[in-house]
TITITOR-267360 format. One record per residue (C-alpha): residue in one letter; x, y, z; residue number from 0. Coordinates in nm, 3 decimals, always signed. Layout:
BEGIN
('A',(X,Y,Z),NUM)
...
//
This chain:
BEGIN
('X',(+0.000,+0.000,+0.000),0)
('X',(+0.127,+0.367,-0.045),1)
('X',(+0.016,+0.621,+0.247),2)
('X',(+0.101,+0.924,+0.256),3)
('X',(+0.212,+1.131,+0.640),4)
('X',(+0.109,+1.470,+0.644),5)
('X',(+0.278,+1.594,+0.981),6)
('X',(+0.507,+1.918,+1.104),7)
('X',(+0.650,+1.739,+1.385),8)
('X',(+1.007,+1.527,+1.225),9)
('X',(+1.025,+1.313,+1.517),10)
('X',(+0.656,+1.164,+1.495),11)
('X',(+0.643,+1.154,+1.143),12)
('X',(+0.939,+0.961,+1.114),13)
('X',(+0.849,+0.726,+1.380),14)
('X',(+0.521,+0.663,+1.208),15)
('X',(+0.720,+0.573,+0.866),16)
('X',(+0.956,+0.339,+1.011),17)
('X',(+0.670,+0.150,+1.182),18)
('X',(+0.463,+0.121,+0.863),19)
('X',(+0.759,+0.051,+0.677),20)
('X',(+0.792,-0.255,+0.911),21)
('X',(+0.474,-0.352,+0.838),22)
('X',(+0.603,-0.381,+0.473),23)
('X',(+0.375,-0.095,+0.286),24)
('X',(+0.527,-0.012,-0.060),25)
('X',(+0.554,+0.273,-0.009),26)
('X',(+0.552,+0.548,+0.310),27)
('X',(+0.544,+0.940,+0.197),28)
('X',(+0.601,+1.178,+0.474),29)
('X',(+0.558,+1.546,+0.433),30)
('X',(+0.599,+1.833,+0.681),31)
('X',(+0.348,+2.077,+0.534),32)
('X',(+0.015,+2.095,+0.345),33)
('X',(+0.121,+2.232,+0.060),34)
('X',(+0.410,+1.947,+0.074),35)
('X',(+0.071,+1.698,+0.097),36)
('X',(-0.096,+1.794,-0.150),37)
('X',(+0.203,+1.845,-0.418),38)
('X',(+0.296,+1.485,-0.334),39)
('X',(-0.087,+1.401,-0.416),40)
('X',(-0.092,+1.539,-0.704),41)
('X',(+0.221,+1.319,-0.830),42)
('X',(+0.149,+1.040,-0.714),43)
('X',(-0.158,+0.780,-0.632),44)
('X',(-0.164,+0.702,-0.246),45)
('X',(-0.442,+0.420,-0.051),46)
('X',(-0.451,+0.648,+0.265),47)
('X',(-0.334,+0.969,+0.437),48)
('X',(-0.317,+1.087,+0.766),49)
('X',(-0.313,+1.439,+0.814),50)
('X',(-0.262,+1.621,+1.148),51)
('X',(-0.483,+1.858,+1.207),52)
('X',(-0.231,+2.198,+1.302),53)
('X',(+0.015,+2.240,+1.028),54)
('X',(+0.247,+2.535,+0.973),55)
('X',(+0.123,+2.663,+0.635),56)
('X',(-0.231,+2.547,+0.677),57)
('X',(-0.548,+2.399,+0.840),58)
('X',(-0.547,+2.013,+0.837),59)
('X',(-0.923,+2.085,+0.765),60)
('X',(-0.857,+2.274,+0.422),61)
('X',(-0.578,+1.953,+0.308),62)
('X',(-0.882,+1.732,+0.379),63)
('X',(-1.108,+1.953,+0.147),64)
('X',(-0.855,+1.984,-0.108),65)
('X',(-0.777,+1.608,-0.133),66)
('X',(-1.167,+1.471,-0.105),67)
('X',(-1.217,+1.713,-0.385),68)
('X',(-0.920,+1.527,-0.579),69)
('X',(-0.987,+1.207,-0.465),70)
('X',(-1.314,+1.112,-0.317),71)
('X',(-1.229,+0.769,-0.244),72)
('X',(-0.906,+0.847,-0.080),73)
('X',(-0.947,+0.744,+0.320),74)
('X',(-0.835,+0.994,+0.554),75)
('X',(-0.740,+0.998,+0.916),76)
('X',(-0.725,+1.295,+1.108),77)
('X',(-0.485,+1.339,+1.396),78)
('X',(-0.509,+1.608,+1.662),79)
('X',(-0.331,+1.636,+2.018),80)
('X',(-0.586,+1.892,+2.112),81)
('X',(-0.878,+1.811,+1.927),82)
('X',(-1.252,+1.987,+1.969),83)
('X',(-1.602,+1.869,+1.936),84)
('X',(-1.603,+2.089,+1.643),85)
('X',(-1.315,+1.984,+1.458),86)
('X',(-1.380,+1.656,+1.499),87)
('X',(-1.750,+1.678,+1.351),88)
('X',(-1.667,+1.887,+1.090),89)
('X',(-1.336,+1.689,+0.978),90)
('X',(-1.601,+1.348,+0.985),91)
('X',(-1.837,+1.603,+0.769),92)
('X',(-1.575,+1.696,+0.530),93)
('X',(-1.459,+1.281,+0.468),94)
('X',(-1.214,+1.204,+0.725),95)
('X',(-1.238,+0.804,+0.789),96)
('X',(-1.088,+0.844,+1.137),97)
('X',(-0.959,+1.033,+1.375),98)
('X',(-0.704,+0.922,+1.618),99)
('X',(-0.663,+1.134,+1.925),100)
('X',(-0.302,+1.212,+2.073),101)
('X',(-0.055,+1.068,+2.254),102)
('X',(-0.188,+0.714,+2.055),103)
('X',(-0.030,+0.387,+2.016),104)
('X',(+0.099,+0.263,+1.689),105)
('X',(-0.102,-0.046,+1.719),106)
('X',(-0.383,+0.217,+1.733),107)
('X',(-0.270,+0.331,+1.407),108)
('X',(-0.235,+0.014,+1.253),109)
('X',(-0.603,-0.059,+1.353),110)
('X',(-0.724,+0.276,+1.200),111)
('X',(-0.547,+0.181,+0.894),112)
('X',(-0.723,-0.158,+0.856),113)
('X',(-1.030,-0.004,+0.931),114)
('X',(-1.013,+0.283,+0.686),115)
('X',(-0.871,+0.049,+0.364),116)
('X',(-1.209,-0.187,+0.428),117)
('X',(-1.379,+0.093,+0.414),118)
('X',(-1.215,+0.214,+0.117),119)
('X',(-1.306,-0.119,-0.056),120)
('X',(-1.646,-0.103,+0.065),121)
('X',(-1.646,+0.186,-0.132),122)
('X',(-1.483,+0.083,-0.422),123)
('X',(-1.777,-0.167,-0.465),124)
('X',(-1.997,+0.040,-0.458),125)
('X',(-1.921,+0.271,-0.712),126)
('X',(-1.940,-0.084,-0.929),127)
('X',(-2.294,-0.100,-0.828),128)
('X',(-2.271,-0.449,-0.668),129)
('X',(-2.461,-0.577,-0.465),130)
('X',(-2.716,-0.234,-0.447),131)
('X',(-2.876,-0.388,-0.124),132)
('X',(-2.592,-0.506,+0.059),133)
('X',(-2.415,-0.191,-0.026),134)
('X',(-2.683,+0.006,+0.144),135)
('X',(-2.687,-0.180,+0.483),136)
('X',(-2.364,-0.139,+0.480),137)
('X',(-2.342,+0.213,+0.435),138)
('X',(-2.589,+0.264,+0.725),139)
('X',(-2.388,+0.063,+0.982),140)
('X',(-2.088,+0.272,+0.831),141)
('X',(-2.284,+0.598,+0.954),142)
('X',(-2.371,+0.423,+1.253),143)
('X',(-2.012,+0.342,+1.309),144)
('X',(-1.959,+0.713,+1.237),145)
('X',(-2.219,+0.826,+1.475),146)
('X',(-2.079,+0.602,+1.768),147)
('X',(-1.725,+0.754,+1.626),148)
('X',(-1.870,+1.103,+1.662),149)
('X',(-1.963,+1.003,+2.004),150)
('X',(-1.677,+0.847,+2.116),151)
('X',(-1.416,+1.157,+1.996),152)
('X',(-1.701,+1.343,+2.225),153)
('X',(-1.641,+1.165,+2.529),154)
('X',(-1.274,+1.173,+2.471),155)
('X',(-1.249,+1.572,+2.403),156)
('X',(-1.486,+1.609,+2.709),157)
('X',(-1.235,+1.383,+2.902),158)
('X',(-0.928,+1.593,+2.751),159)
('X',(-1.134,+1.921,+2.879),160)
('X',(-1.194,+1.847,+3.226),161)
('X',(-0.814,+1.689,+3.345),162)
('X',(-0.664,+1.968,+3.152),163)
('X',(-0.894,+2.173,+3.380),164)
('X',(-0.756,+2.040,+3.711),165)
('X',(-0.488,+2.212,+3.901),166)
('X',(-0.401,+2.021,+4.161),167)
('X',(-0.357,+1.652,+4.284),168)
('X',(-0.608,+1.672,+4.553),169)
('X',(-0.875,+1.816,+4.257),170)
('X',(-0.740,+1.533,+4.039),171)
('X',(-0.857,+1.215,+4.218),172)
('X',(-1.211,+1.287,+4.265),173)
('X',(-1.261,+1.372,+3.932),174)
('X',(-1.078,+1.067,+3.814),175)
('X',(-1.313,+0.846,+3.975),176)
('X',(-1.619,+1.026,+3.901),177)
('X',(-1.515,+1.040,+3.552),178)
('X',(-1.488,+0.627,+3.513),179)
('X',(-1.773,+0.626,+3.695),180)
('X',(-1.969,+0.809,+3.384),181)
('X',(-1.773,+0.654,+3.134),182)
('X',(-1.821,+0.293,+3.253),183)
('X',(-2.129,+0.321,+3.420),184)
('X',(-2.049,+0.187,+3.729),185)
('X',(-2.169,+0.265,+4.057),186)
('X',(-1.913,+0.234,+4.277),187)
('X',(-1.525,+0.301,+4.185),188)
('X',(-1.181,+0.380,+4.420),189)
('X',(-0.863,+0.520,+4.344),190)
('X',(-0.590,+0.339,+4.546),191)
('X',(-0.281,+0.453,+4.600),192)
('X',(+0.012,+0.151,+4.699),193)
('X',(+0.258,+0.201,+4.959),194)
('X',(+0.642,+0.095,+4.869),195)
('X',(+0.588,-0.216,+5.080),196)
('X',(+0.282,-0.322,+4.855),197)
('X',(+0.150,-0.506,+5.157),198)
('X',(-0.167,-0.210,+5.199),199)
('X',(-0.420,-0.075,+4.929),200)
('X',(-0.482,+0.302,+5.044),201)
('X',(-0.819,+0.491,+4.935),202)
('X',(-0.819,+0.806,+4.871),203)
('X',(-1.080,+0.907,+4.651),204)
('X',(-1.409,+0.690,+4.606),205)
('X',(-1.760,+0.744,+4.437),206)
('X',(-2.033,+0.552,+4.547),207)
('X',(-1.821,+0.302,+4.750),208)
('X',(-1.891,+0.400,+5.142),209)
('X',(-2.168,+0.365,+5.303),210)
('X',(-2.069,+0.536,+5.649),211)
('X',(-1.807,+0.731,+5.725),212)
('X',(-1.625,+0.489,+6.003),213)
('X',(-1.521,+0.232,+5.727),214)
('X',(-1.135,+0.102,+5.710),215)
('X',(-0.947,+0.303,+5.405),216)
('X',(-0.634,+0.055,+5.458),217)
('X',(-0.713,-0.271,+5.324),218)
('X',(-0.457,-0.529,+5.323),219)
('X',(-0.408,-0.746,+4.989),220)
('X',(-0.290,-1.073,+4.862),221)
('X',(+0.087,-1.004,+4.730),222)
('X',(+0.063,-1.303,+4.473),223)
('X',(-0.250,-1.193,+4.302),224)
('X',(-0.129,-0.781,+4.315),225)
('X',(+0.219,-0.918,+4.172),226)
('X',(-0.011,-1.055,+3.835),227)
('X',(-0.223,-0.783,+3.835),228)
('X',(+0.086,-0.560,+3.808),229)
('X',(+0.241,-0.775,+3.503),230)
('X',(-0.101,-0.842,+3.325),231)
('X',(-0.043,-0.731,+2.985),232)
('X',(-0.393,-0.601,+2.885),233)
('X',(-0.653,-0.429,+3.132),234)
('X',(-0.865,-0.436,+3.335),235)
('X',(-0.757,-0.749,+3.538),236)
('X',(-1.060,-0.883,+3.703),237)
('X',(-1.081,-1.045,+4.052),238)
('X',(-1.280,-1.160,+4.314),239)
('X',(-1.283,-0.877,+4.629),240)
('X',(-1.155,-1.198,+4.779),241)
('X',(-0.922,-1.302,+4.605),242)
('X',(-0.734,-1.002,+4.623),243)
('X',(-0.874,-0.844,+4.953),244)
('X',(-0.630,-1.017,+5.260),245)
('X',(-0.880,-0.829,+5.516),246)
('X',(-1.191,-0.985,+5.780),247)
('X',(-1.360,-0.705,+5.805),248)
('X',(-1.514,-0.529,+5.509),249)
('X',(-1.712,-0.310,+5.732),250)
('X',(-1.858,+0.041,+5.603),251)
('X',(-1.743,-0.125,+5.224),252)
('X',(-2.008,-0.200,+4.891),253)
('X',(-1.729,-0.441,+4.813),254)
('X',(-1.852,-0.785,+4.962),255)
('X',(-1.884,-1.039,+4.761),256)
('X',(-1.784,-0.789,+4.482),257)
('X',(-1.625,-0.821,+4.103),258)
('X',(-1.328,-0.563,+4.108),259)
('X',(-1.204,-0.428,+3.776),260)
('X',(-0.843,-0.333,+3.851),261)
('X',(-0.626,-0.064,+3.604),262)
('X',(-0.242,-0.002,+3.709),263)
('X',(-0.171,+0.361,+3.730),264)
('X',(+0.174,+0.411,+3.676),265)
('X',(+0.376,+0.768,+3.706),266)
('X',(+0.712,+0.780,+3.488),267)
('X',(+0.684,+0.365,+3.426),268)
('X',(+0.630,+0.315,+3.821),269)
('X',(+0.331,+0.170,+3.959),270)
('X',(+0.127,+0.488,+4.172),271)
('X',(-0.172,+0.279,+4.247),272)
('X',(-0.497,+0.127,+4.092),273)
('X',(-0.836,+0.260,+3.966),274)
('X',(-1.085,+0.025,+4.074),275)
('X',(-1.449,-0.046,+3.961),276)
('X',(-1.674,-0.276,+4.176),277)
('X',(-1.961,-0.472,+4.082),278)
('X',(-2.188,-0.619,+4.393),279)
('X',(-2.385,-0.891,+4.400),280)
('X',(-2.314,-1.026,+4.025),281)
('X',(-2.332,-0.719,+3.860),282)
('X',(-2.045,-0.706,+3.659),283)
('X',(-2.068,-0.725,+3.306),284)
('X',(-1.784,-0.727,+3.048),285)
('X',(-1.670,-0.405,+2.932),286)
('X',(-1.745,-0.339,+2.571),287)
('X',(-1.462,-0.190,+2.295),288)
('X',(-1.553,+0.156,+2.338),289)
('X',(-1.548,+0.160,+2.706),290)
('X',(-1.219,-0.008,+2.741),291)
('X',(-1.069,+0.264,+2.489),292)
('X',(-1.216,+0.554,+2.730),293)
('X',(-1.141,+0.412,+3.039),294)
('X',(-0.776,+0.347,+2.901),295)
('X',(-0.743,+0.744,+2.744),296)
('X',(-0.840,+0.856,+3.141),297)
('X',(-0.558,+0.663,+3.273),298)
('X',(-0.307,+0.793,+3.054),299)
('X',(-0.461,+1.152,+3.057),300)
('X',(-0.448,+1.168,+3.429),301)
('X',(-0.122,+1.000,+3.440),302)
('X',(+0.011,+1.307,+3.190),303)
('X',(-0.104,+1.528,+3.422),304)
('X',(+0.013,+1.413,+3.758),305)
('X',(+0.368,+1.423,+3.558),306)
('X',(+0.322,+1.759,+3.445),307)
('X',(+0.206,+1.920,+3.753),308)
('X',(+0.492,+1.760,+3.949),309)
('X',(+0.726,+1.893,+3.698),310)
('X',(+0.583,+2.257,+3.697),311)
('X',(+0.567,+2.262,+4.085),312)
('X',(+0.916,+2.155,+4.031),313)
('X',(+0.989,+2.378,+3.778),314)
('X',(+0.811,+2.722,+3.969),315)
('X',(+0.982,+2.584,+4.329),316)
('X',(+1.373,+2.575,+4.124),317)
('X',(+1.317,+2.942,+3.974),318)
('X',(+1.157,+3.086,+4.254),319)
('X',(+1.451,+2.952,+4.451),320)
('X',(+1.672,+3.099,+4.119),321)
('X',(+1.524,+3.455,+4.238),322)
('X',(+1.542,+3.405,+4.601),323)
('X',(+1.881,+3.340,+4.551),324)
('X',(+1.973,+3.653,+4.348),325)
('X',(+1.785,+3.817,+4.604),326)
('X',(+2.037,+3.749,+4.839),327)
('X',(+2.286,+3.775,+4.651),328)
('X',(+2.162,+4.123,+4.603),329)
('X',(+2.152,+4.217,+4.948),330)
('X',(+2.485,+4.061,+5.034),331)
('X',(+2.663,+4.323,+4.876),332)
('X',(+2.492,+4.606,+5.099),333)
('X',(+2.560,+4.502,+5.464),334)
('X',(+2.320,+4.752,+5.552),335)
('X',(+1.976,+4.618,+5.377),336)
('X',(+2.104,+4.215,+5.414),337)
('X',(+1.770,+4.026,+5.485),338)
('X',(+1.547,+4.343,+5.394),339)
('X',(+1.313,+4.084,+5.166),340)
('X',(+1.235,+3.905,+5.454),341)
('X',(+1.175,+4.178,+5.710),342)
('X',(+0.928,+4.344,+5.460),343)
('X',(+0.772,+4.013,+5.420),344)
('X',(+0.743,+3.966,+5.781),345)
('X',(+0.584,+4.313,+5.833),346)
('X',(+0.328,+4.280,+5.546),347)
('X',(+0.196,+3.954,+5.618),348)
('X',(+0.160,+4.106,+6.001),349)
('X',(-0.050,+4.350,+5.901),350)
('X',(-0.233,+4.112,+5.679),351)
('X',(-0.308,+3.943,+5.920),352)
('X',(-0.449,+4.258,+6.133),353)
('X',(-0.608,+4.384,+5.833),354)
('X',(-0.803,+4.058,+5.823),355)
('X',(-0.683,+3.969,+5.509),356)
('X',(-0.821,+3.677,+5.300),357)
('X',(-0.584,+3.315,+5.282),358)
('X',(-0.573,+3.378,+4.964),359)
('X',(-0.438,+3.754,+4.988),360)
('X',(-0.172,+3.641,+5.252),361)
('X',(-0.048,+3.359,+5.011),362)
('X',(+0.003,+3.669,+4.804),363)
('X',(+0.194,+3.851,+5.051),364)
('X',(+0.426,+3.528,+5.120),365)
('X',(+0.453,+3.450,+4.755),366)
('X',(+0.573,+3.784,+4.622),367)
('X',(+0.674,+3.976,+4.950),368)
('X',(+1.022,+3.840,+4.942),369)
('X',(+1.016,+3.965,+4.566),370)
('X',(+0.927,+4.290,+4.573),371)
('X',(+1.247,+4.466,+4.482),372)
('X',(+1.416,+4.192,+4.256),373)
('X',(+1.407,+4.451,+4.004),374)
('X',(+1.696,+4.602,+4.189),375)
('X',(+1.914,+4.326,+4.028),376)
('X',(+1.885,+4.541,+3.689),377)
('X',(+2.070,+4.858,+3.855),378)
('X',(+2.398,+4.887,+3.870),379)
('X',(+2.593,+4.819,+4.226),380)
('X',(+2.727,+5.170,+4.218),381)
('X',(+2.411,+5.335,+4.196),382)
('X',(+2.236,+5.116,+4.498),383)
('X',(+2.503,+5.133,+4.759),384)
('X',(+2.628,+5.484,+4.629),385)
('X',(+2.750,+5.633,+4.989),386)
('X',(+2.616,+6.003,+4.856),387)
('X',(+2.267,+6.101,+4.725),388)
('X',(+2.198,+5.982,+4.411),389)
('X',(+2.196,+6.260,+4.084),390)
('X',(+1.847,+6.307,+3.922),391)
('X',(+1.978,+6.094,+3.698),392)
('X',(+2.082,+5.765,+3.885),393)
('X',(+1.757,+5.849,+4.078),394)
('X',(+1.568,+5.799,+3.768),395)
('X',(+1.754,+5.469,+3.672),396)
('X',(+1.618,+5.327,+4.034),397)
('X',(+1.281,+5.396,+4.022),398)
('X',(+1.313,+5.186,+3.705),399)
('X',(+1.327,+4.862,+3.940),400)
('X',(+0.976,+4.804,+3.987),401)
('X',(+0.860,+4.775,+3.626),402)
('X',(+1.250,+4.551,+3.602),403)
('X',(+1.119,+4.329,+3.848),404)
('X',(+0.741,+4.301,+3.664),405)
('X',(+0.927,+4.237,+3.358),406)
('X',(+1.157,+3.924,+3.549),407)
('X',(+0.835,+3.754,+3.703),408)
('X',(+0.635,+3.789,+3.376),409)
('X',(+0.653,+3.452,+3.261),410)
('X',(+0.612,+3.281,+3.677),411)
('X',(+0.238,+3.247,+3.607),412)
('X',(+0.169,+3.470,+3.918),413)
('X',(-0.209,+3.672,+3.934),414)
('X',(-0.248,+4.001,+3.800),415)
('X',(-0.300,+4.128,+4.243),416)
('X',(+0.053,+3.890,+4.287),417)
('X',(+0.246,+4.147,+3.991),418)
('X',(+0.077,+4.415,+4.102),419)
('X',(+0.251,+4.433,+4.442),420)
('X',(+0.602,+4.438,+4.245),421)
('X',(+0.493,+4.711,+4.047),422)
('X',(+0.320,+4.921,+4.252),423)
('X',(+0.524,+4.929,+4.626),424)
('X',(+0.658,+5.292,+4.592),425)
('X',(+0.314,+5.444,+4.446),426)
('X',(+0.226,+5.746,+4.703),427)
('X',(-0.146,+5.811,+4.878),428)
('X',(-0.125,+6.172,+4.733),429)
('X',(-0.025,+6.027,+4.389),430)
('X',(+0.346,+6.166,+4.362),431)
('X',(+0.512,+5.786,+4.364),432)
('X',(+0.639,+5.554,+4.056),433)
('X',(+0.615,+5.414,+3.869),434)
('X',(+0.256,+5.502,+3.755),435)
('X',(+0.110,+5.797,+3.983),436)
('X',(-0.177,+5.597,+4.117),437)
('X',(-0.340,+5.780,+4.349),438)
('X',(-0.502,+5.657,+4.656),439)
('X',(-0.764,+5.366,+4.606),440)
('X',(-0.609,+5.285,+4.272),441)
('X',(-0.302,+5.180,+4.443),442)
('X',(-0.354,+4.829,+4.431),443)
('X',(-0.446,+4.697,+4.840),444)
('X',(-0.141,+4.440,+4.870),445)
('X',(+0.080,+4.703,+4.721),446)
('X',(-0.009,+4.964,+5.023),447)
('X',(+0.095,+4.697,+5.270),448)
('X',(+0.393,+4.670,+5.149),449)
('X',(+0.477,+5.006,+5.089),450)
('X',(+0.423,+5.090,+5.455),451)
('X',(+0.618,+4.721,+5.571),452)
('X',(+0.935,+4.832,+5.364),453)
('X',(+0.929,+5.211,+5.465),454)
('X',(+0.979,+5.132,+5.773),455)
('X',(+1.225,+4.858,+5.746),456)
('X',(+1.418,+5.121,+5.527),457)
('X',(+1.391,+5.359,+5.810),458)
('X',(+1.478,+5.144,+6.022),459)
('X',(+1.823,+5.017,+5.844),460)
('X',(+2.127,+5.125,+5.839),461)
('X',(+2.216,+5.267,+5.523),462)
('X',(+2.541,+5.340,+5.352),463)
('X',(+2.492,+5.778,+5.350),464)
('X',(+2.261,+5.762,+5.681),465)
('X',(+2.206,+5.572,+6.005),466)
('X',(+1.918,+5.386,+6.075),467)
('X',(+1.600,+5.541,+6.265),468)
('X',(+1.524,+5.460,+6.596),469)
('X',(+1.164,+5.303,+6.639),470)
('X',(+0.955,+5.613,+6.781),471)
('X',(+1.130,+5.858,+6.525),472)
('X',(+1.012,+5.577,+6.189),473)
('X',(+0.691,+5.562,+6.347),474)
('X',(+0.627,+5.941,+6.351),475)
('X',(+0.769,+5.929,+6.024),476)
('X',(+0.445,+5.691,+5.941),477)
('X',(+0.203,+5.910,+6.134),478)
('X',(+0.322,+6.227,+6.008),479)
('X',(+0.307,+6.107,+5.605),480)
('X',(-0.056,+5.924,+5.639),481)
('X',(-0.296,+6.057,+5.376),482)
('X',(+0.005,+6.151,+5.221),483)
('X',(+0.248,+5.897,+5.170),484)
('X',(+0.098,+5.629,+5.283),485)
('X',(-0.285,+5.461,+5.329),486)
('X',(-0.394,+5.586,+5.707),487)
('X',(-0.627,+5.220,+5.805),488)
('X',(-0.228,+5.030,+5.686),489)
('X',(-0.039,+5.243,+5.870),490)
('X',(-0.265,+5.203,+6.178),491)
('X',(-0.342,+4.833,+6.153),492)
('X',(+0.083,+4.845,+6.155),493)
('X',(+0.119,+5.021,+6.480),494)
('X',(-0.126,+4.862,+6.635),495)
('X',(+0.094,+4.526,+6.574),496)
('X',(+0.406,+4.735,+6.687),497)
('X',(+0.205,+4.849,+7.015),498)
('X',(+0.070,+4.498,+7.091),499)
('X',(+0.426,+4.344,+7.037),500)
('X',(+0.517,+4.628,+7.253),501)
('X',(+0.332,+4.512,+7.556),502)
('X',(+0.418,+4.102,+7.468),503)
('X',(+0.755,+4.191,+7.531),504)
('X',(+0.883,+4.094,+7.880),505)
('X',(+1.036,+4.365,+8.103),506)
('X',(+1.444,+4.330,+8.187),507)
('X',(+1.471,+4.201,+8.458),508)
//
């Protein structure tokens, strides 16, 4: 058979050649753009394409047009990492044979191809006008087949949709099991997680499954049975609850007497746990085709995103760290502002918490707070710990540092309120601060916490052209300059902390 490859990326393309060329086509035509495609139609006579749905000079969608147009009979699968309900009807409406959803197998491909060549066949025949009849129940179980297809690509996208949704691990797990529970209609369904000693089955998410509160989520199981569930080649793997259930008491559990349904979940090639489906009281029933094929998309979809929020929390924790680091490095080089970050942090997130500040504004505070004057890593050393005042001109080049430290933390992901505080920290009540000239309420809320927490740690520093305030003197400094300088309810949610830590303070003895 010839087929042609229409798809950008070199690495998959190729890999999809050598695997067809194994499977000893004549011939295996791979091109990297549609224009490529359809050139390469138009010179030579192929049995099937498969045409990714983004390319670089054109939309898979318009290839398809351009080659049904050409060649009717042609079959053509569709391939799409991020495919849409749309797309998918409309590529099905415009010809497309299949459509095979990414990350697939190459057995998957293989299968689409044998599927998609009888089908081209079927066709074949009946543009001979044989067999009229036959020709025309088979045509309707092909739309049926294209309906359930239609369907199916549904479910999948609406899968795709709702993990790439989740943010977190402790959103994931419900939504994994209440997602098999939809997709394989059954009742009751756990998501075990297995300890390194793989002696203990650990719920931790369940739908349907517990029928008070008080039941056991430790279950001990059977290490010979686990060990063959573990190296079954296809899933599910289905057991008896107890056969694989080492435990006496099944207490607060809809598991006795119960067909389990058990689907490795591996992370990076190592076993995390098992999604389990139960069936009480002989109520399991094989799973058909279609449910098998969703059922195996969710465990690889959630598995994909367990990886990649590990990595990004790994990524976000290492350059965080990155500008923590600079940070110091910053203030290592002026002994007289060394751990500023941290004393402005302190400050703000104690008069957050006066302030009565939401969990989700103090996670602000803690996030950013040791941030707020990374900019400063774009000035020059001579200009920051210049023992003189600065000229209008190296003053200007400072008051630079907020938008420099926006710019830096662009790309981190933080909230618009989370940037904000970097930006806006030296903004003034009365409107005469940088780098914007907000003016009272515009200053951003965060911002005027932290504009009042490092004023007074400035103050209150020793700097290289002046020595530090004492305590009373910074704080008339803040009484004299609010409505002015500074918001008046921050300012006075801040002394009240300095009063109250005032009083905590034992008296020398």
């Amino acid at each position: 058979m010839k087929i042609l490859i229409v798809e950008d990326d070199p690495v998959l393309s190729e890999l999809l050649r050598e695997y067809l060329q194994q499977l000893k086509h004549e011939k295996v035509k791979v091109c990297l753009t549609a224009q490529e495609g359809f050139s390469a139609m138009s010179d030579d006579a192929f049995d099937c394409a498969f045409i990714d749905l983004r390319l670089p000079d054109a939309d898979g969608l318009q290839l398809l047009y351009r080659i049904k147009n050409q060649d009717p009979t042609l079959p053509v699968v569709m391939m799409s990492g991020y495919p849409t309900m749309g797309c998918t009807i409309e590529a099905m409406r415009k010809g497309a044979s299949d459509f095979l959803t990414k990350p697939f197998t190459l057995p998957d491909m293989a299968l689409a191809l044998e599927r998609v060549i009888k089908e081209r066949n079927l066709l074949l025949e009946n543009l001979t006008l044989k067999l009229e009849n036959q020709t025309r129940r088979q045509l309707e179980l092909v739309n049926k087949e294209l309906q359930e297809k239609i369907q199916e690509q549904a479910k999948l996208f609406s899968v795709s949709e709702e993990i790439d949704g989740i943010r977190s691990s402790e959103e994931l797990y419900p939504r994994i099991v209440q997602l098999a529970s939809r997709l394989a209609g059954a009742k009751n369904v756990g998501f075990f997680i297995l300890p390194p000693e793989r002696s203990n089955l650990v719920l931790i998410s369940e739908h349907g499954m517990l029928r008070d509160e008080t039941a056991d989520h430790f279950l001990a199981v059977k290490s010979d049975l686990l060990k063959e569930i573990l190296n079954a080649e296809s899933c599910p793997v289905v057991v008896r609850s107890e056969e694989l259930l080492d435990h006496p008491r099944c207490r607060g559990w809809a598991l006795e007497n119960a067909t389990l349904t058990c689907w490795p979940f591996h992370i990076r090639g190592e076993l995390f746990g098992l999604l389990t489906t139960f069936h009480n009281n002989g109520g399991y029933r094989p799973f058909s085709e279609t449910e098998l094929k969703l059922l195996d998309f969710l465990m690889k979809k959630a598995s994909l995103a367990v990886e990649n929020m590990a990595l990004y929390e790994s990524m976000i924790g290492n350059f965080y760290g990155i500008l923590k680091s600079l940070v110091n490095a910053l203030e290592a080089k002026d002994l007289y502002t060394g751990m500023h970050s941290e004393r402005v942090t302190r400050y703000a997130l104690t008069i957050a918490g006066k302030m009565e500040c939401s969990p989700s504004e103090i996670e602000s505070l803690q996030t950013v707070g040791y941030l707020h004057d990374i900019g400063k890593i774009g000035i020059a050393d001579g200009i920051l710990n210049k023992p003189a005042a600065l000229t209008e001109e190296e003053l200007a080049l400072v008051k630079k540092h907020p938008c420099i430290g926006e710019s830096i933390v662009s790309e981190l992901g933080l909230s618009p309120v989370e940037r904000a505080i970097i930006r806006h920290h030296h903004e003034r009540w009365d409107g005469c601060g940088y780098p914007d000239g907000l003016r009272g309420g515009e200053i951003p809320f965060l911002a005027r916490i932290v504009m009042v927490a490092d004023s007074f740690d400035a103050m209150t520093s020793k700097r290289a052209y002046r020595d530090a305030m004492s305590v009373p003197e910074a704080i008339r400094e803040l009484v004299v300059n609010k409505g002015r300088q500074f918001d008046a309810d921050v300012v006075d949610a801040f002394l009240e902390t300095l009063e109250r830590k005032e009083k905590e303070r034992p008296e020398d003895v």
